[in-house]
N, C-alpha and C positions, 0 to 999 in steps of 0.2 A: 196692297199694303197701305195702312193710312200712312196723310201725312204727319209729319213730326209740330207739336205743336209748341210753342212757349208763352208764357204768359209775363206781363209785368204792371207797373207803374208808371205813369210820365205825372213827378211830383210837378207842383207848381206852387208859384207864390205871386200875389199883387202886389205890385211896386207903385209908386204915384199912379206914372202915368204910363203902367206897362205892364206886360204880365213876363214872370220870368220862367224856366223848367228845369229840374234839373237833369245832367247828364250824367254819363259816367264813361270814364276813359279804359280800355279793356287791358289786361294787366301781360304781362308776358314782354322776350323780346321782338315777336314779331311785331306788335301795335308800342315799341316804343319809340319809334320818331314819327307816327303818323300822329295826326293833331287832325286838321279839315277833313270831313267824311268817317269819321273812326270812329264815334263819341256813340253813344246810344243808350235807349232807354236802362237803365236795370230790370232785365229781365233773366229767364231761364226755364229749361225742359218742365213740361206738365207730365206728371207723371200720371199709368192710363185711370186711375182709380180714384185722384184727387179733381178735387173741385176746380175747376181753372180759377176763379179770384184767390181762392186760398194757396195755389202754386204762387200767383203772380203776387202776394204779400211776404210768402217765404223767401221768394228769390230776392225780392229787393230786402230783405233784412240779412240775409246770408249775402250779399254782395257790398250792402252797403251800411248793415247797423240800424236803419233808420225800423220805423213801426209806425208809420202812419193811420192812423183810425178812420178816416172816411170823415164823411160820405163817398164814395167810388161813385165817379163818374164813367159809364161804359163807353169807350169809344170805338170804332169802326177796325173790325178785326187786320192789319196788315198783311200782306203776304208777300214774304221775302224771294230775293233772287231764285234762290235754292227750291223753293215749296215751300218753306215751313211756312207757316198760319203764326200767327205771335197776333194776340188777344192782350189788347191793354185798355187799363181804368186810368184814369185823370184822378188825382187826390190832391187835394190843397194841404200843403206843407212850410214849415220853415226848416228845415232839414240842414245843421252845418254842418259842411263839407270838410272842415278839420276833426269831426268825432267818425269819420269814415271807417270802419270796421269791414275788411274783407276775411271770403273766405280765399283758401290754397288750394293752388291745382300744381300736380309733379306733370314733368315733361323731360325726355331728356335733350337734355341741351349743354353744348352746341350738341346741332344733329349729329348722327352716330359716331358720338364720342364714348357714349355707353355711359354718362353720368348723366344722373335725373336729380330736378333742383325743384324746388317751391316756388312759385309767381304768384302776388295776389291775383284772383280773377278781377278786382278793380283796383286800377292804382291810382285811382283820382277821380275826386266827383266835383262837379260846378255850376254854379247857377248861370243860365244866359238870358239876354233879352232872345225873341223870338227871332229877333232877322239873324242873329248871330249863332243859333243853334241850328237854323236852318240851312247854315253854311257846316257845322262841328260833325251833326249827326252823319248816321249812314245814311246814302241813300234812299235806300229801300223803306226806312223807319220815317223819313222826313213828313210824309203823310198824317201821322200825329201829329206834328204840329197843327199842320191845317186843322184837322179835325177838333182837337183841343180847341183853337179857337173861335169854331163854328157854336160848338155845344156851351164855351162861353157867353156868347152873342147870343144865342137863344133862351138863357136862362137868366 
């Protein structure tokens, strides 16, 4: 069975004297008192027929509004806890986080109460300097940063 794969974005912007990325906070009640380690890329499922860049530009438009144009920067594939493979590009962006446009996901909730409600899949997106997002992200995602600022050092 392959594995499951997702694809996304780690927008960025240059500041003076820093570079910032943006995140996104994942929507529902489970992720709503977590804050440190929660945050992560916009990303989402590739689906098996689509192009992976072209997954990972719909996801972050369907989570977060934005439509970044490139140039795409490839950076080094991730591989989550779980298996998945999550494939992301680096885009330079000014992306505000007040024009945030999610899409809905049903769930029922509370657990079996038998009533299913709407949660955006993001309920908030922000821009960090790099030591501070290095603290927000997941885990397992945190390796984009490094990698983001490697390929910026090199270019």
């Amino acid at each position: 069975m392959p594995r499951k794969q997702s694809a996304g974005l780690l927008l960025f912007r240059r500041r003076e004297r820093s570079i910032e990325v943006l995140l996104v906070h994942p929507g529902g009640p489970y992720w709503a008192r977590k804050d440190d380690g929660a945050w992560s890329i916009p990303k989402g499922e590739v689906d098996e027929t689509e192009d992976v860049l072209a997954a990972a530009r719909r996801e972050v438009e369907e989570e977060t509004g934005a439509r970044p144009s490139g140039p795409f920067i490839s950076l080094s594939p991730v591989h989550q806890t779980g298996g998945k493979i999550v494939h992301v590009w680096a885009v330079e962006s000014d992306f505000d986080p007040s024009s945030l446009e999610s899409n809905l996901f049903e769930m029922e909730w509370p657990p079996k109460s038998g009533k299913v409600q709407s949660f955006p899949e993001v309920d908030r997106a922000s821009w960090f300097d790099l030591e501070t997002a290095a603290r927000k992200i997941l885990v397992s995602q945190a390796v984009v940063l490094q990698h983001l600022q490697e390929r910026l050092t090199d270019s």
